[in-house]
C-alpha positions as CSV (number, residue, x, y, z in Angstrom):
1,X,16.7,16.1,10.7
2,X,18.6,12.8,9.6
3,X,21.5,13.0,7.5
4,X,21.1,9.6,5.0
5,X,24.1,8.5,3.1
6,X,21.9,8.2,-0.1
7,X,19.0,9.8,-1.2
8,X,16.9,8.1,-4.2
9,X,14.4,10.4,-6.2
10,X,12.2,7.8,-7.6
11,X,11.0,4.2,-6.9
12,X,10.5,2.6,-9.8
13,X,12.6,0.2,-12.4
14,X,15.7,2.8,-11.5
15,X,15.2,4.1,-8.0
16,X,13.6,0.9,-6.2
17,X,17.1,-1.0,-7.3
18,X,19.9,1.2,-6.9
19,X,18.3,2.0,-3.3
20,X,18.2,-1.7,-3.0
21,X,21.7,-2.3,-3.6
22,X,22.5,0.4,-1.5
23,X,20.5,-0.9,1.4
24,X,22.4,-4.1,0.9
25,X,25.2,-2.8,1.0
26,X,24.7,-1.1,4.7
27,X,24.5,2.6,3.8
28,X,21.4,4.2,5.5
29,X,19.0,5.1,2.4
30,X,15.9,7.2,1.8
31,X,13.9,6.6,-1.6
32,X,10.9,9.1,-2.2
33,X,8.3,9.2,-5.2
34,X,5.4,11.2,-5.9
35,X,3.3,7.8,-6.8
36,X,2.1,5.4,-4.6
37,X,2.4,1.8,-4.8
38,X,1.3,-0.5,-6.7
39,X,0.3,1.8,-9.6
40,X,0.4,2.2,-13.4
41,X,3.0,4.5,-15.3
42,X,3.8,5.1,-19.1
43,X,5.8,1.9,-20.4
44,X,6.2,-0.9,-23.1
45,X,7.6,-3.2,-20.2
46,X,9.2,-5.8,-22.0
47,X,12.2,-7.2,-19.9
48,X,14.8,-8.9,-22.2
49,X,16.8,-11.8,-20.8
50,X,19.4,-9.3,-19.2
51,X,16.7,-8.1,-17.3
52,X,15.3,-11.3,-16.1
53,X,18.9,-12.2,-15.0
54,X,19.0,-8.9,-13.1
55,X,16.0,-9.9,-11.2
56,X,17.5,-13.8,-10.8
57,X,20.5,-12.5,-9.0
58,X,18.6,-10.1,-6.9
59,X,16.2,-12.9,-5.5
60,X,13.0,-10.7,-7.2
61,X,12.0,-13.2,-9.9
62,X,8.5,-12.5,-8.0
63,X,8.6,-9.5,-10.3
64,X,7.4,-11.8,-13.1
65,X,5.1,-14.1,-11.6
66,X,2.0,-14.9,-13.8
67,X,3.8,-13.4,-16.9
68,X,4.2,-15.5,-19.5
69,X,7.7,-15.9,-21.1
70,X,8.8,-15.1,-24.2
71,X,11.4,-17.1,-26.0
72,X,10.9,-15.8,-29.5
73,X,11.3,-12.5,-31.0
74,X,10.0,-12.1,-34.7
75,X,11.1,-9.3,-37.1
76,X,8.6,-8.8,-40.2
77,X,10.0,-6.2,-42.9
78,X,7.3,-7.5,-45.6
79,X,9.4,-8.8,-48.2
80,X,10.9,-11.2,-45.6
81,X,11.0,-11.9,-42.1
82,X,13.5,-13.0,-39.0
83,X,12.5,-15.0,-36.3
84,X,15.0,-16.4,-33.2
85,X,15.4,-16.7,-29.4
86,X,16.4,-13.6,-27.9
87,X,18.4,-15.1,-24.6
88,X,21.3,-17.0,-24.0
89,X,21.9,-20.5,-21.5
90,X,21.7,-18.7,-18.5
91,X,18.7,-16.6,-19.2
92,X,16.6,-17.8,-22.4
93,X,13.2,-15.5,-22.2
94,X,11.9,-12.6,-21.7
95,X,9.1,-11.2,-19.8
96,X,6.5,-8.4,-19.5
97,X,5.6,-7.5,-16.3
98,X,2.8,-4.7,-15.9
99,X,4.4,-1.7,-13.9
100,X,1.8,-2.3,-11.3
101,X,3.2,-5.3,-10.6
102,X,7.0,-5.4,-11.3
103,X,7.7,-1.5,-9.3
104,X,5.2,-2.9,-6.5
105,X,7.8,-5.5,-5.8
106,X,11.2,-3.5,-6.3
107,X,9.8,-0.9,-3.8
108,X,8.6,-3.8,-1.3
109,X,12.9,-5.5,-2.1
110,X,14.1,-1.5,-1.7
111,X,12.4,-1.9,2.2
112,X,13.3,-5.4,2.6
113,X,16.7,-4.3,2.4
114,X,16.8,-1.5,4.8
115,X,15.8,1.4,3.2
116,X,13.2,3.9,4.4
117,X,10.7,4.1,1.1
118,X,8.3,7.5,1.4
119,X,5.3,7.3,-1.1
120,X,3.4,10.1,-2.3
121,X,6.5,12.4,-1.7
122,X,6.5,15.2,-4.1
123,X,10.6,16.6,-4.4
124,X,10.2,20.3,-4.8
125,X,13.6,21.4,-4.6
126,X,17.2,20.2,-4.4
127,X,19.6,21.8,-2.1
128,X,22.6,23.0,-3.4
129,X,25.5,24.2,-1.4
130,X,28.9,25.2,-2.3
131,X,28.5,24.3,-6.0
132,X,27.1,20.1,-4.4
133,X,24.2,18.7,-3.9
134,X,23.4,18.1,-0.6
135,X,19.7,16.9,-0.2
136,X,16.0,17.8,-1.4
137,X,12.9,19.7,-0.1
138,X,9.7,18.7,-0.6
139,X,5.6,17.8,0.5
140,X,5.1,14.5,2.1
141,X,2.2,12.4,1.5
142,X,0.5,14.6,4.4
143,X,1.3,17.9,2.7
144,X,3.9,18.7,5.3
145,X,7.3,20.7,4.1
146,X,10.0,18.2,4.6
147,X,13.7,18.5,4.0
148,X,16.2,15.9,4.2
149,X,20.2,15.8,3.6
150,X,22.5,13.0,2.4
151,X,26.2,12.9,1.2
152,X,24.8,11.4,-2.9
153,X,21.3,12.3,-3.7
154,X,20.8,10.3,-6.8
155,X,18.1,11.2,-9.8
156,X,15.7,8.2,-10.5
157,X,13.2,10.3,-11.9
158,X,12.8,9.7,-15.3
159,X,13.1,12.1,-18.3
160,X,11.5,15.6,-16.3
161,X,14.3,14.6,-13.9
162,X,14.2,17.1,-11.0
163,X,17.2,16.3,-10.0
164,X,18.8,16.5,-13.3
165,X,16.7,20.2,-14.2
166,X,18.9,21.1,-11.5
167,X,22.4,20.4,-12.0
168,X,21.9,20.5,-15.7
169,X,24.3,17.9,-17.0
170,X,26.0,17.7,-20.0
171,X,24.2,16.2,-23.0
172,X,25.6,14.1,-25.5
173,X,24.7,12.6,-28.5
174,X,21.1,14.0,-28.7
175,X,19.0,12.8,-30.8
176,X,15.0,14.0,-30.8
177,X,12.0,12.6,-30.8
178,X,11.8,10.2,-33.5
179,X,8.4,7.9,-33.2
180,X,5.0,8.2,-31.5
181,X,3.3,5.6,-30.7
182,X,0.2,4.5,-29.2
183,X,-0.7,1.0,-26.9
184,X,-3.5,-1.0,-25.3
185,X,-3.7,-4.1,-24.3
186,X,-6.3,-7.0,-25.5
187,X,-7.9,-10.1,-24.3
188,X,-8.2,-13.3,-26.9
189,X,-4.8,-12.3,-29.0
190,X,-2.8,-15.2,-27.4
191,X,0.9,-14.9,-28.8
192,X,2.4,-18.5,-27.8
193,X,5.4,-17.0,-26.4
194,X,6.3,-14.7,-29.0
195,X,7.3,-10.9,-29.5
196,X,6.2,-9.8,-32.7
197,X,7.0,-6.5,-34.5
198,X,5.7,-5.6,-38.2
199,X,7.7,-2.8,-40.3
200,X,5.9,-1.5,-42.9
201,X,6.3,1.8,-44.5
202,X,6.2,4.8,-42.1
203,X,4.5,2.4,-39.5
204,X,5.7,0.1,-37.0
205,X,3.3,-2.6,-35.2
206,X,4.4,-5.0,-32.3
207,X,2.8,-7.1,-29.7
208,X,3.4,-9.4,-26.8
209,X,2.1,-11.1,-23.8
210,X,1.7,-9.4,-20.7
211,X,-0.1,-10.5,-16.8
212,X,-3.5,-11.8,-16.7
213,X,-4.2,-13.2,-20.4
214,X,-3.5,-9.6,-21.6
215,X,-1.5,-8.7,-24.9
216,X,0.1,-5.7,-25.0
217,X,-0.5,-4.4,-28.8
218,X,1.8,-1.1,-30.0
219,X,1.1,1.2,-32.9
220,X,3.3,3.7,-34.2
221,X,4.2,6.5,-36.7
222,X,6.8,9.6,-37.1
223,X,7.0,11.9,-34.6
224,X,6.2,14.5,-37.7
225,X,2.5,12.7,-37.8
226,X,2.3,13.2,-33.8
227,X,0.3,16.4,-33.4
228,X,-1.9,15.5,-36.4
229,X,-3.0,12.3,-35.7
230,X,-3.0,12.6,-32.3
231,X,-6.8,14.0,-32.2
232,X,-7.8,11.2,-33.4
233,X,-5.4,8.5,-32.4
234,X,-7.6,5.3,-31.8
235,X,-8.3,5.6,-36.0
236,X,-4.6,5.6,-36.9
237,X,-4.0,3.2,-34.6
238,X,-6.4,0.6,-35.8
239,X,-5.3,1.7,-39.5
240,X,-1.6,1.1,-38.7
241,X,-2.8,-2.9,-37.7
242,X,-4.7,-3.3,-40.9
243,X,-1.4,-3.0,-42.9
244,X,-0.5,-6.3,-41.4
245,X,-3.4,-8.9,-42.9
246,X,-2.6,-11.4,-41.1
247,X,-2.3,-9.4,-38.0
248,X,-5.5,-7.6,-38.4
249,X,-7.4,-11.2,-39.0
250,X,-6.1,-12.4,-35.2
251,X,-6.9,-9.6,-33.3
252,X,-10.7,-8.8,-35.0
253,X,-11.7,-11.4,-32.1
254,X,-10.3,-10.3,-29.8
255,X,-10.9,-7.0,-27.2
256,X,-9.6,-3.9,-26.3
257,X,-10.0,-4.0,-22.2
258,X,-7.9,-0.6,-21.8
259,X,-7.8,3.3,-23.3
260,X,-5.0,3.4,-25.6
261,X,-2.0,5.4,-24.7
262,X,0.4,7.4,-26.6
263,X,4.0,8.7,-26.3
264,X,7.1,10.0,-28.0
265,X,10.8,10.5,-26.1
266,X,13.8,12.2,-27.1
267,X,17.5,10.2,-27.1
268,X,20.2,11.4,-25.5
269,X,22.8,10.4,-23.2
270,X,23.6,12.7,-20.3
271,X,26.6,13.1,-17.4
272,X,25.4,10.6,-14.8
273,X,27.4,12.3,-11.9
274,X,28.9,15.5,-10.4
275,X,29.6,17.1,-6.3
276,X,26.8,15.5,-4.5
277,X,24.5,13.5,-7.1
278,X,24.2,11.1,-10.1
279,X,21.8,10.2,-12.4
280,X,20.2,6.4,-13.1
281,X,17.8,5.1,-15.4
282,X,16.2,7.1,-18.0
283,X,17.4,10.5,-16.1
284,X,20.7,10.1,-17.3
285,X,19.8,7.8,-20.6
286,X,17.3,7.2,-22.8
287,X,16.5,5.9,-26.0
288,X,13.4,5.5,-27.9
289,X,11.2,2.7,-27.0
290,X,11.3,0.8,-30.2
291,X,13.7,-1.6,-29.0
292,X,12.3,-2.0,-25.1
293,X,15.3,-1.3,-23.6
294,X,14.4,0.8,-20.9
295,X,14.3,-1.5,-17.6
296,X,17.0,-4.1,-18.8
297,X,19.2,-0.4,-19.2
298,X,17.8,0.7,-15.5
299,X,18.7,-2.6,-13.6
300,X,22.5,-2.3,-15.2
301,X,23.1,1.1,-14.6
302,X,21.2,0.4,-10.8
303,X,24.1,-2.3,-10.6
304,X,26.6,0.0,-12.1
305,X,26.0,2.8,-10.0
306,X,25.1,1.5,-6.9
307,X,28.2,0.1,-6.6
308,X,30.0,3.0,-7.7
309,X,28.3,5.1,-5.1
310,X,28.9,2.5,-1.7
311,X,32.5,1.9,-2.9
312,X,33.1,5.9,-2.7
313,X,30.8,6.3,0.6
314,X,32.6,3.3,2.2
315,X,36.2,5.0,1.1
316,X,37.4,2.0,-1.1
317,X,37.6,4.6,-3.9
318,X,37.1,8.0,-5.2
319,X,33.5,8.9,-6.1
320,X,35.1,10.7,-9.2
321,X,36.8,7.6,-10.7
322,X,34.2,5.3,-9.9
323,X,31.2,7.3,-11.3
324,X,33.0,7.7,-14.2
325,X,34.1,3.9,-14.8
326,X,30.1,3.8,-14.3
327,X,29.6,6.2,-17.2
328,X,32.1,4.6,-19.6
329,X,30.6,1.4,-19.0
330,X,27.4,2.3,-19.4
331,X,27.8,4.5,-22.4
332,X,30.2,1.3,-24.0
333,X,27.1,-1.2,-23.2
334,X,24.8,0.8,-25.1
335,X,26.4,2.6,-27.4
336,X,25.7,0.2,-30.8
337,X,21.9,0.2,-29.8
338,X,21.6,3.2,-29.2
339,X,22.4,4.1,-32.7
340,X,20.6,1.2,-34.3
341,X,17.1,1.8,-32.1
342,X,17.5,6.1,-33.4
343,X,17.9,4.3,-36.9
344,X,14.7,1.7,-36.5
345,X,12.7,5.0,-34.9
346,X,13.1,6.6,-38.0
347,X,10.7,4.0,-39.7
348,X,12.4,4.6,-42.8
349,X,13.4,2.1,-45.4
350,X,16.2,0.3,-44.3
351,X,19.2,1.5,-46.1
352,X,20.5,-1.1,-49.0
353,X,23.5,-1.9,-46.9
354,X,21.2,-2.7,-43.7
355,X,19.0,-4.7,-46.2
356,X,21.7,-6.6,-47.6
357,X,22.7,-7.9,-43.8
358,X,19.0,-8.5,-43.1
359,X,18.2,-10.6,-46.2
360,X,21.3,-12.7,-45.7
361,X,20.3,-13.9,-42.6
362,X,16.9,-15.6,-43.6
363,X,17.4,-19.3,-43.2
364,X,20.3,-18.7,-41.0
365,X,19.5,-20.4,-37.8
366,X,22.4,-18.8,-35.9
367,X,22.4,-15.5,-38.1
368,X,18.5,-15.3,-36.9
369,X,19.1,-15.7,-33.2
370,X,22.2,-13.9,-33.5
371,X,19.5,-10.6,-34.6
372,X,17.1,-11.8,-31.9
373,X,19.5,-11.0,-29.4
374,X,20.4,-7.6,-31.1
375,X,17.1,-6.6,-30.8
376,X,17.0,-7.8,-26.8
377,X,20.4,-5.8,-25.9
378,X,21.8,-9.1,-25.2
379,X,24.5,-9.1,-28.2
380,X,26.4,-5.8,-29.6
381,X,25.0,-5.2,-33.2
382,X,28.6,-5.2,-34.4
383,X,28.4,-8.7,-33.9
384,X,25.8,-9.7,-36.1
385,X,27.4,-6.9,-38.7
386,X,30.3,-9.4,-38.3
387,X,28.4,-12.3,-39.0
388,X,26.2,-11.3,-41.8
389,X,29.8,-10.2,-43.5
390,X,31.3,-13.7,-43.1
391,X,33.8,-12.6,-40.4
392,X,32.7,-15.5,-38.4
């Protein structure tokens, strides 16, 4: 049996980077996921401009390839509506990469760089000795029992995290599930380089462009409405669209291709580390999906932990005060968005005060991108409070 400095459960937008960076960085590196590659997985897949960067300074802009990019994000609320660019000089748009293309490359980039990537590996159990994680048992691909050892086993796996069901981190800031929502994606809706969400009264729309002349078209009401209307989803769906006129006019010609899909998350923020493991990606955060934020959030905290991890393997510092620079960072990064996407999820009436601060930047060219960039995680929303309040 081969001791690995790192073990990564899960390979996609979390796993297939930090294992990456780990590679990179020299340590010897296992990355195991149940699914096999390329495929398909839950997502809204929108990569703001922090993303794209990501994937500039790791050498994987093949991740986007045929996507086209977006360098407008439009807000409608009804009575008004706020439209900007969403990047900044050094990364202006935004992309949508289908999962079975984007994690099909960060797996191939994970292997590229050294590490040993098993597909159709099914983690059963982590070890736990002495109060530290100290590697996982599972099936591989050929139904064989398999166990494997490393000094950090890290959890990439997503909210049913096995990793984290077993060292039970602390939770923080929970918040539950807030929307449900429902996608599919359409032929003859082009979108010219726009992301385009509609508020409307208990319902939120949104659409962009995606691979292969495909728009990716979202539907969603209160998590309350989930169990009813889910029996009958594609009706509320298709309702939801017809509260947007103009909205509903495009898309009558143009076609469904796929099955919708539905889904609802919880928010919370959770310990990223502890003897013998961390957490990355949505394992150890998550947010609703309102805002998108979910790979541009997986490919910093890849950065952020990866490097916390090899600095602590290769003895430049404790693991301890590392990992938990990584958490404070992380936490700091997020923390205004967080609040504000829990507040948008509710689909409630924006609050007079948040009105206010929305109406007074129609018109304003800089006030506009300034919320553009909000809603890509590129700029804290205390800053465009600050605007919108003259403080600038």
């Amino acid at each position: 049996m081969t001791t690995y400095d790192v073990i990564v459960v899960g390979a996609r937008c979390a796993g297939s980077p930090t294992a990456m960076l780990l590679a990179r960085r020299g340590l010897r590196v296992l990355v195991v996921d149940r699914a096999r590659f390329p495929s398909d997985t839950v997502s809204t897949h929108i990569l703001h401009p922090l993303g794209v960067a990501a994937l500039q300074r790791w050498g994987l802009t093949r991740g986007v390839a045929g996507c086209p990019p977006i360098d407008t994000y439009s807000v409608d609320f009804g009575p008004f509506s706020l439209t900007g660019a969403p990047g900044t000089p050094d990364s202006a748009v935004a992309y949508a990469p289908r999962r079975t293309q984007l994690d099909a490359v960060l797996v191939e980039a994970a292997a590229e760089a050294g590490a040993e990537v098993r597909q159709g590996f099914n983690v059963g159990e982590v070890l736990v000795e002495d109060g530290g994680v100290v590697g996982i048992r599972g099936r591989d691909a050929g139904g064989a029992t398999v166990t494997e050892r490393a000094r950090v086993v890290i959890g990439a796996d997503g909210l049913h995290s096995v990793v984290a069901e077993t060292v039970r981190p602390e939770e923080y800031r929970e918040r539950p599930r807030l929307l449900a929502a429902y996608y599919g994606y359409w032929s003859g809706l082009p979108m010219d380089g726009r992301f385009e969400t509609y508020v409307r009264p208990d319902r939120g729309i949104a659409a962009w462009p995606t691979n292969d002349g495909l728009t990716m078209v979202i539907a969603g009401w209160p998590y309350a409405e989930f169990a009813q209307n889910k029996t009958d989803a594609g009706r509320h769906y298709r309702a939801a669209l017809d509260l947007v006129p103009e909205f509903a006019e495009r898309i009558a010609d143009a076609r469904l291709e796929t099955r919708l899909v539905g889904a609802a998350v919880p928010n919370f923020f959770r310990k990223p580390f502890g003897p013998g493991w961390a957490l990355v990606g949505d394992a150890g955060y998550l947010k609703d999906f309102i805002t998108g934020q979910g790979m541009q959030d997986a490919f910093r905290d890849a950065e952020l932990c990866a490097t916390a991890v090899a600095d602590a393997l290769e003895g430049r510092r404790p693991f301890e005060s590392g990992m938990a620079d990584y958490q404070a960072v992380r936490d700091a990064a997020v923390s205004g968005i967080y609040d504000l996407t829990c507040e948008l999820a509710t689909l409630e009436p924006p609050t007079p005060e948040m009105q206010q601060v929305l109406g007074s930047l129609v018109g304003d060219r800089t006030g506009m991108d300034l919320f553009a960039r909000v809603c890509a995680g590129v700029t804290p929303p205390e800053e465009l409070f600050a605007h919108a309040s003259g403080a600038h």
